[in-house]
DORORO-686060 format. One record per residue: residue number from 1; residue in three letters; y, z, x of N, C-alpha, C in turn. Coordinates in steps of 0.001 Angstrom, whole numbers. Atoms other than C-alpha are relative to their C-alpha. Example, Ala and Ser with C-alpha at 12.3 -4.5 7.8 and 13.67 -1.06 7.14 Angstrom:
// residues 2
1;ala;-1190;0;890;-4500;7800;12300;1200;0;900
2;ser;-1190;-60;-820;-1060;7140;13670;1090;730;-770
***
This chain:
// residues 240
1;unk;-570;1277;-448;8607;1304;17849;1014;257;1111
2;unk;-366;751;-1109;10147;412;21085;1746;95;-293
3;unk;-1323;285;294;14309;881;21173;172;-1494;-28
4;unk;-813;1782;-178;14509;-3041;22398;-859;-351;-1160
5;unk;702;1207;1281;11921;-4479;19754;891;367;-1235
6;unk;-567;-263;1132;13614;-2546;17000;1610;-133;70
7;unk;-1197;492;-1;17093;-3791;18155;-74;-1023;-685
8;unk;-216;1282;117;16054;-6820;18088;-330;-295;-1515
9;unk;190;364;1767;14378;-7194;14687;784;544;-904
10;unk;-1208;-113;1047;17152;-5269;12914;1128;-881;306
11;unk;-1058;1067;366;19820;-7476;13866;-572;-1447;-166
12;unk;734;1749;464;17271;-10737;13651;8;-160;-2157
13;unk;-499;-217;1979;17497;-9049;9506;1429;-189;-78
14;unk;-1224;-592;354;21027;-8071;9785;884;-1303;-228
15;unk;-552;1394;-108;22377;-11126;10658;-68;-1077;-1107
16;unk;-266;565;698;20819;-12811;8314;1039;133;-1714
17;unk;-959;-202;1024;22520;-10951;5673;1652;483;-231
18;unk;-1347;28;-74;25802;-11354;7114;249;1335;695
19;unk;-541;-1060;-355;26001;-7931;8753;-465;355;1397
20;unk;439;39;-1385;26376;-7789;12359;395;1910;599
21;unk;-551;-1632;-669;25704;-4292;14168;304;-245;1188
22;unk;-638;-164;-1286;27275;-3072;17148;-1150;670;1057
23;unk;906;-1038;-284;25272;-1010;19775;1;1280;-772
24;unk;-40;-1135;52;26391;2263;18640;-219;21;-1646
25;unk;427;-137;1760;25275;1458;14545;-1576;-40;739
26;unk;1042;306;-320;22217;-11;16152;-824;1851;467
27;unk;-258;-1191;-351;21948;3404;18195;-679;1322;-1233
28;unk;49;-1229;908;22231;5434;14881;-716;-183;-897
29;unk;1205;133;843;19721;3827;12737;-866;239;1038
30;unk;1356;-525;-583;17347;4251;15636;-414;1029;-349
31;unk;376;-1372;363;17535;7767;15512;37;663;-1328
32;unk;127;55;1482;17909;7633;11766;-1298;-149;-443
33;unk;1491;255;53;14235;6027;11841;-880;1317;417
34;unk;1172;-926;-1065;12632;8638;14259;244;1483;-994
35;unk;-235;-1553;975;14269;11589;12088;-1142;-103;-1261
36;unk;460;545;1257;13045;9855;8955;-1672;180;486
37;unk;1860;-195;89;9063;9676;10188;-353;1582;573
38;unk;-25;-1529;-143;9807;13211;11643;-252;573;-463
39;unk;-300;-1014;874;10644;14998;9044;-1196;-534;-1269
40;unk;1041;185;442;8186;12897;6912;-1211;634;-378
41;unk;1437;-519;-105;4950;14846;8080;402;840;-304
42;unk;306;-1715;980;6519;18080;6756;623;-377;-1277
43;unk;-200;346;1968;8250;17119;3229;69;-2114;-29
44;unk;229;1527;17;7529;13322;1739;1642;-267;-458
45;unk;-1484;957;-158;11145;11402;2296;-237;-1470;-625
46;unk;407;1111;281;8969;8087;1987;-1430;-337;97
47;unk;1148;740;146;5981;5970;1053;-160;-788;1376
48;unk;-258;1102;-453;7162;3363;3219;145;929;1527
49;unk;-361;-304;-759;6444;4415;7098;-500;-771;1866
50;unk;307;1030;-749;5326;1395;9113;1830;-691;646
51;unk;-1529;-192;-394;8949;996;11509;207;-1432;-912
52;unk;-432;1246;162;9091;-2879;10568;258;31;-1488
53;unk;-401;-330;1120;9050;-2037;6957;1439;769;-365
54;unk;-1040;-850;498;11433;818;7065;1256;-869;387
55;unk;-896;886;-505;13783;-1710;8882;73;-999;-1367
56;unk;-638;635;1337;13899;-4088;5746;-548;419;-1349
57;unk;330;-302;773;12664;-2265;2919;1130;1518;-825
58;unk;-1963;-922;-213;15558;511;3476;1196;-345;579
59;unk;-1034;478;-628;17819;-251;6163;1068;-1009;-520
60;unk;-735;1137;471;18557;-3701;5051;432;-176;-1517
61;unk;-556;355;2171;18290;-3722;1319;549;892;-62
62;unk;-815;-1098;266;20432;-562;1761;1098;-907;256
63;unk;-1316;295;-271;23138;-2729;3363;316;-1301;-876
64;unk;-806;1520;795;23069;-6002;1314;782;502;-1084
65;unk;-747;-202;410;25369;-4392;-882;1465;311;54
66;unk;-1407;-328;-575;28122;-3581;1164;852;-1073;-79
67;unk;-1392;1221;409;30156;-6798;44;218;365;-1143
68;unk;-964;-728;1103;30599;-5174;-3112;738;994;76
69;unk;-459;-1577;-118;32185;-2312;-1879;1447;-222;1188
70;unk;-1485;-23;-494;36207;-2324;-1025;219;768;871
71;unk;-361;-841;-1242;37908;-1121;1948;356;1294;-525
72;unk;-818;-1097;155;38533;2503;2014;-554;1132;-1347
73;unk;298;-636;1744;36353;3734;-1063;-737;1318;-51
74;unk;635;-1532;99;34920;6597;-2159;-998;-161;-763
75;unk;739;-114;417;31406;6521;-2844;-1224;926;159
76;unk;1112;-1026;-237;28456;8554;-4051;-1408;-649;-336
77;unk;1477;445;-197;24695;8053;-3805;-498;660;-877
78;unk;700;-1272;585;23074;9370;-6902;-1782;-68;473
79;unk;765;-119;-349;19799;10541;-6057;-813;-861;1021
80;unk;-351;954;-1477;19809;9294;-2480;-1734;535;88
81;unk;1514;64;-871;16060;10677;-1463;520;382;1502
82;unk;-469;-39;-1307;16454;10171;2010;1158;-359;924
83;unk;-1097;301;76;19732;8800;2143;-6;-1337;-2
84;unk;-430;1667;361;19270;5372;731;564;-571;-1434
85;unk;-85;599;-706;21252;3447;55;1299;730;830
86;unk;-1560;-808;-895;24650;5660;1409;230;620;907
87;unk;-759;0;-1119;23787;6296;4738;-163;-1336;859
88;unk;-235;1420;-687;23037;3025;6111;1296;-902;-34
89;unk;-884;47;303;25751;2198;4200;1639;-4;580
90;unk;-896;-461;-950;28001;4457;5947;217;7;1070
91;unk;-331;482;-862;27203;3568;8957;406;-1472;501
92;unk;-580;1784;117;27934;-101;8633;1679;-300;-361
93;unk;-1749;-152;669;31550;964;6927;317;1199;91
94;unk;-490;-1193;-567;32766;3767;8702;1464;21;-934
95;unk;-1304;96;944;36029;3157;6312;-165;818;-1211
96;unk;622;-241;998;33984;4587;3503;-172;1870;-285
97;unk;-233;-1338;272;34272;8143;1972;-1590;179;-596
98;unk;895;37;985;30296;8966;1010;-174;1415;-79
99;unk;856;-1332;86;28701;11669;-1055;-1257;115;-395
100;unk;1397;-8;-223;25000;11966;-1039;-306;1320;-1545
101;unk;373;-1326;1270;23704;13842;-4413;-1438;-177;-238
102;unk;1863;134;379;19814;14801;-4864;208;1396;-392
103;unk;92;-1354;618;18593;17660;-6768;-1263;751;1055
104;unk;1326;-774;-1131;15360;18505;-3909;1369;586;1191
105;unk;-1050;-395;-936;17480;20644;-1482;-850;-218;1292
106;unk;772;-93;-1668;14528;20237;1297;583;-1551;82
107;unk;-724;1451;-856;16155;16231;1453;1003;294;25
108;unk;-1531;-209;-376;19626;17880;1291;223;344;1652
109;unk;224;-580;-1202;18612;19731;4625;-127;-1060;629
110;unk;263;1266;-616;16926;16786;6099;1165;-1216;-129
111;unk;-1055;1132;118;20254;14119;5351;912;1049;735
112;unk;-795;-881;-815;22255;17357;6969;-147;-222;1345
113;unk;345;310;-1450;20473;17059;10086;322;-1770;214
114;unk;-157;1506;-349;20768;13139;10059;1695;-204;108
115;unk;-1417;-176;-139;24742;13624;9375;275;120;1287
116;unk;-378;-667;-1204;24726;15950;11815;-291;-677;1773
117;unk;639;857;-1040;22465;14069;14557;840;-1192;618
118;unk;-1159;843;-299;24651;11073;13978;1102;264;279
119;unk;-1281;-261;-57;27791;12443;14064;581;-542;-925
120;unk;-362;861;1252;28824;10920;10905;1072;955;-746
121;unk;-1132;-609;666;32333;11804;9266;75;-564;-1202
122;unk;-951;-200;1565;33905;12134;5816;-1332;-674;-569
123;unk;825;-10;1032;30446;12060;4119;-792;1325;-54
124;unk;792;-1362;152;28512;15104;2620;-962;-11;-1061
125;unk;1025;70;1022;25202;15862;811;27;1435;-773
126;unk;-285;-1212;669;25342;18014;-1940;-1417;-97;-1117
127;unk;1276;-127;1157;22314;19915;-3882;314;271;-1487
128;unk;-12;-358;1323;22637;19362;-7497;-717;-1632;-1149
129;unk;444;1080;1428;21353;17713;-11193;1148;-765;-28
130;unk;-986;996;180;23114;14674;-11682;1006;285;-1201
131;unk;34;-312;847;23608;15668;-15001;1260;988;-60
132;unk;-616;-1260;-277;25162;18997;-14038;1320;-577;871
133;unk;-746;784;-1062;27207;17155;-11034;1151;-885;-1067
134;unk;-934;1166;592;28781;14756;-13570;1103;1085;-642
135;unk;-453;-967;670;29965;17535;-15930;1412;664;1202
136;unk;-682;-704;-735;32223;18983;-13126;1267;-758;710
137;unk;-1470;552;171;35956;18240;-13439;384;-392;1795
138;unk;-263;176;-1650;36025;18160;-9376;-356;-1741;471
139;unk;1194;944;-111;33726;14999;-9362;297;-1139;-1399
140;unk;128;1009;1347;33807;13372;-12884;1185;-728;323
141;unk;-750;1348;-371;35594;9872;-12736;621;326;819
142;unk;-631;-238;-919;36749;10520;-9308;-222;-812;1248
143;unk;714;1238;-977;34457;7877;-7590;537;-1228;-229
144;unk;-652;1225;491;35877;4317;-6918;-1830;-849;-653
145;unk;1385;280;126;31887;3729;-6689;-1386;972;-442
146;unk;1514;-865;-603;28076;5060;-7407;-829;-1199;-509
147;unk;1213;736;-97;24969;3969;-6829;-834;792;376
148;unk;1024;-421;385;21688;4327;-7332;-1455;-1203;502
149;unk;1422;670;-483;18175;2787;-5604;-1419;454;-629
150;unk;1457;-340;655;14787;2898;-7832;312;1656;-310
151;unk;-292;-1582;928;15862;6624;-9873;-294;-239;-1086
152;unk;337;303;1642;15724;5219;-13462;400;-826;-406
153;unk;-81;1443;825;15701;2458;-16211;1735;-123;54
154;unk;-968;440;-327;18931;974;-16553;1188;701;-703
155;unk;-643;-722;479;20016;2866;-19281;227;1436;-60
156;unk;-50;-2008;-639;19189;6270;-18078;1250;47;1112
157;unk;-520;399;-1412;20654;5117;-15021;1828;-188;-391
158;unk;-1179;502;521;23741;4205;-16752;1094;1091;14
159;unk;-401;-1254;771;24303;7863;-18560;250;885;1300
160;unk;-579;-534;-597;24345;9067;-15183;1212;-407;1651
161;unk;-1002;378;-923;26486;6939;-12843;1443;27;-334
162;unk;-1028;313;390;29237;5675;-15180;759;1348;-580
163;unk;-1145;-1339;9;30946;9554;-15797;185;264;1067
164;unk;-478;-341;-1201;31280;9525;-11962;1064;-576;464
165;unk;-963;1006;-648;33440;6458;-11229;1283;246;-964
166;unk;-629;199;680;36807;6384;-12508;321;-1463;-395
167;unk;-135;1285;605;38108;3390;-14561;636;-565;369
168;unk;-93;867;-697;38424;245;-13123;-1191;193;1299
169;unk;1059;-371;-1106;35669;1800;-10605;-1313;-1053;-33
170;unk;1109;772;855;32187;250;-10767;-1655;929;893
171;unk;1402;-872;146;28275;1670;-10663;-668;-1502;624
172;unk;121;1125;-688;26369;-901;-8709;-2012;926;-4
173;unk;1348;9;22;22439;-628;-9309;-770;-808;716
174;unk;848;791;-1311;19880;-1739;-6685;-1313;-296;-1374
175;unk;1243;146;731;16867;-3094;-8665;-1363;-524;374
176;unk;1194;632;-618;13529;-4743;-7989;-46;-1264;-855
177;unk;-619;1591;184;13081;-8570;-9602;-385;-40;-1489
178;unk;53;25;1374;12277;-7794;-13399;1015;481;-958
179;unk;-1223;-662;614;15450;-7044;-15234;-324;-274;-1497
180;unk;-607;384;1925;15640;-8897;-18598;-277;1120;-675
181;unk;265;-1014;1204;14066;-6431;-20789;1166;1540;152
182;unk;-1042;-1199;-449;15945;-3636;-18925;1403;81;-406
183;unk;-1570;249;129;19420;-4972;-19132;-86;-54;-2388
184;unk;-79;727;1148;18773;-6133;-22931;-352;1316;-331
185;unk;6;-1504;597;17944;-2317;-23751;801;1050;923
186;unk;-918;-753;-328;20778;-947;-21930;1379;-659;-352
187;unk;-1320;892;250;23463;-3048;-23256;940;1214;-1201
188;unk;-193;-884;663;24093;-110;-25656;422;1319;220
189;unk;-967;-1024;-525;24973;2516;-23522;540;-297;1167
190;unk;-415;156;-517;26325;1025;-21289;1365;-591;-905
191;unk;-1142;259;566;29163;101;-23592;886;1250;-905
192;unk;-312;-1329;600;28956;3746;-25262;648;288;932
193;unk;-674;-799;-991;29865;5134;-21559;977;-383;178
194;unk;-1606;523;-197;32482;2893;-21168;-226;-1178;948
195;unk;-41;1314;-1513;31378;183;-18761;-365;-1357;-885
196;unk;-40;2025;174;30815;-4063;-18674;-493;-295;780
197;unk;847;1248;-951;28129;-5810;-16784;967;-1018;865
198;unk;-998;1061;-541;30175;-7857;-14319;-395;-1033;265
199;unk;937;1292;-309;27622;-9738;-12798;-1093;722;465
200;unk;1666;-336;-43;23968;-9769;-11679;-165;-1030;1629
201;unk;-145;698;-1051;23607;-10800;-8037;-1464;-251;504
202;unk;1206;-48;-469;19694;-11681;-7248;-429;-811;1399
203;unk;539;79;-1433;18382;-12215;-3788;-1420;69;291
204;unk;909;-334;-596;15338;-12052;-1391;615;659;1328
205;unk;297;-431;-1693;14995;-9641;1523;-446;-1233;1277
206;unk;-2;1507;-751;15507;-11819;4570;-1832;-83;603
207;unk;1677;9;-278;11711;-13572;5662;-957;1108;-929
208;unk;1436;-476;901;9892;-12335;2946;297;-440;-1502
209;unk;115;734;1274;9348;-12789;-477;251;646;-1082
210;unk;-79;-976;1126;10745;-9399;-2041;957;-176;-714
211;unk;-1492;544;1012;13065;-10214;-4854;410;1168;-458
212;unk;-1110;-647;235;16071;-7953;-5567;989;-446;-900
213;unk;-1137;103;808;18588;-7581;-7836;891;829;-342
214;unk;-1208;-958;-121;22295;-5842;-7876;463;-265;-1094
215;unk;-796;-386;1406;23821;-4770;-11371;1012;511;342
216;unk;-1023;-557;-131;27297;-4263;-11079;499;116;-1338
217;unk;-582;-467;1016;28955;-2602;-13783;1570;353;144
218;unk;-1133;-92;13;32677;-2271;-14196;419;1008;-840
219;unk;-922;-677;1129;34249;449;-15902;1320;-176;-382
220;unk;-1195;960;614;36658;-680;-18463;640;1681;-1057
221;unk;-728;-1135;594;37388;2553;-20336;-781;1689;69
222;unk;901;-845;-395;36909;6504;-19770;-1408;305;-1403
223;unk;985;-515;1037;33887;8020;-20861;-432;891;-1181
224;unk;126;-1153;1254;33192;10170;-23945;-899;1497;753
225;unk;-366;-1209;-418;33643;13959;-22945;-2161;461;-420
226;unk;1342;-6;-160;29548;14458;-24049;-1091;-495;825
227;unk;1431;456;-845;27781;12473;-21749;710;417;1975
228;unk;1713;-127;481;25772;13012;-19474;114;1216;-854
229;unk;493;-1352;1071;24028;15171;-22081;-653;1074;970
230;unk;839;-580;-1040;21724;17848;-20604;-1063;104;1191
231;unk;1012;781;-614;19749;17922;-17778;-1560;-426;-609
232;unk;1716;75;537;16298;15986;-18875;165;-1080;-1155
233;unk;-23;230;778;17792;14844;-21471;197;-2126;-142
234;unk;-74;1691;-222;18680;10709;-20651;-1165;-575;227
235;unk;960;681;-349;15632;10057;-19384;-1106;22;-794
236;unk;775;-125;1369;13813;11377;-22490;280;-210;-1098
237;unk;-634;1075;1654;15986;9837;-25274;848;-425;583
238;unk;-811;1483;-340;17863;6982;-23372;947;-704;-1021
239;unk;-600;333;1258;20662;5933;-25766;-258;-1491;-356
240;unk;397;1352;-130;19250;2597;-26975;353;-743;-1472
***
């Protein structure tokens, strides 16, 4: 795609969801795109590699979240993939402290070069198990934020965000448009870890018809010194 067509149709999205880029964001998702189908043909980053797609299927549903997210914060991306949603993110809120966590080190490399490409400050990708990552007094409740895009059910998902944020922090889940059952079998550890459903924010991607939904979670007290359990272990007995 074309620098001017793909200006234009990301801010003809952006706009609508309240988030106006500048040239020089505009600029850095370009070359964010071109890296992204780059690096593609040698390790898989994404399904999704038609430009007009990657423009609202990442880009954008990466950024409609950035109104939950306070000036000045410190957030991490658990199992970012290719760095969604925390570098789009970061480039939209340069105010923002991010850390990028995946356990494949060939997308740690590949989000290095995109850092690097961009020029992008006070964020870093780091190779490790979430699991393992949480456990580590450097890191554990030290986030004001994390988040997480399509990784796991709600309550897996739970066991490994909410020992990152500290309390009063919050875990902010990207979802796709079927929740009930999900939420209604995570209501259980999500109150073990220490957190509170705040609200449930559901949307469509702008001009189309994909329904979304943001789980924000609040942490209200710390977490119990056992979780996460081992790696493997949440996603194969989910506390329910």
């Amino acid at each position: 795609m074309l620098k001017e067509e793909f200006s234009q149709k990301i801010q003809e999205y952006s706009n609508e969801i309240g988030v106006l880029l500048n040239e020089k964001q505009i600029n850095q998702i370009y070359t964010y795109m071109n890296l992204l189908l780059e690096w593609n043909e040698k390790i898989n980053l994404t399904a999704i590699t038609k430009p007009e797609e990657i423009i609202l299927k990442h880009f954008i549903d990466s950024m409609t979240i950035a109104k939950e997210i306070e000036e000045e914060a410190r957030l991490i991306d658990v199992g970012t993939g290719a760095g969604f949603p925390g570098i789009p993110l970061k480039i939209i809120r340069e105010d923002m402290e991010v850390t990028l966590l995946d356990s494949l080190n060939k997308r740690i490399l590949f989000l290095q070069e995109v850092i690097n490409q961009l020029s992008l400050t006070k964020v870093e990708a780091i190779h490790s198990r979430v699991e393992e990552f949480g456990k580590n007094k450097k890191y554990r409740e030290s986030f004001d934020y994390a988040t997480s895009r399509a990784v796991a059910n709600l309550s897996t998902l739970s066991e490994y965000l909410i020992p990152l944020v500290k309390v009063n922090g919050c875990c902010i889940s990207m979802k796709g448009p079927d929740i009930k059952e999900e939420i209604q079998q995570s209501k259980k550890a999500i109150l073990l870890l220490g957190g509170k459903i705040e609200k449930i924010h559901n949307f469509q991607l702008p001009k189309s018809d994909i329904k979304r939904n943001v789980i924000v979670i609040r942490k209200v007290k710390q977490t119990p010194p056992k979780y996460p359990r081992k790696p493997g272990m949440a996603a194969k007995e989910p506390i329910r």
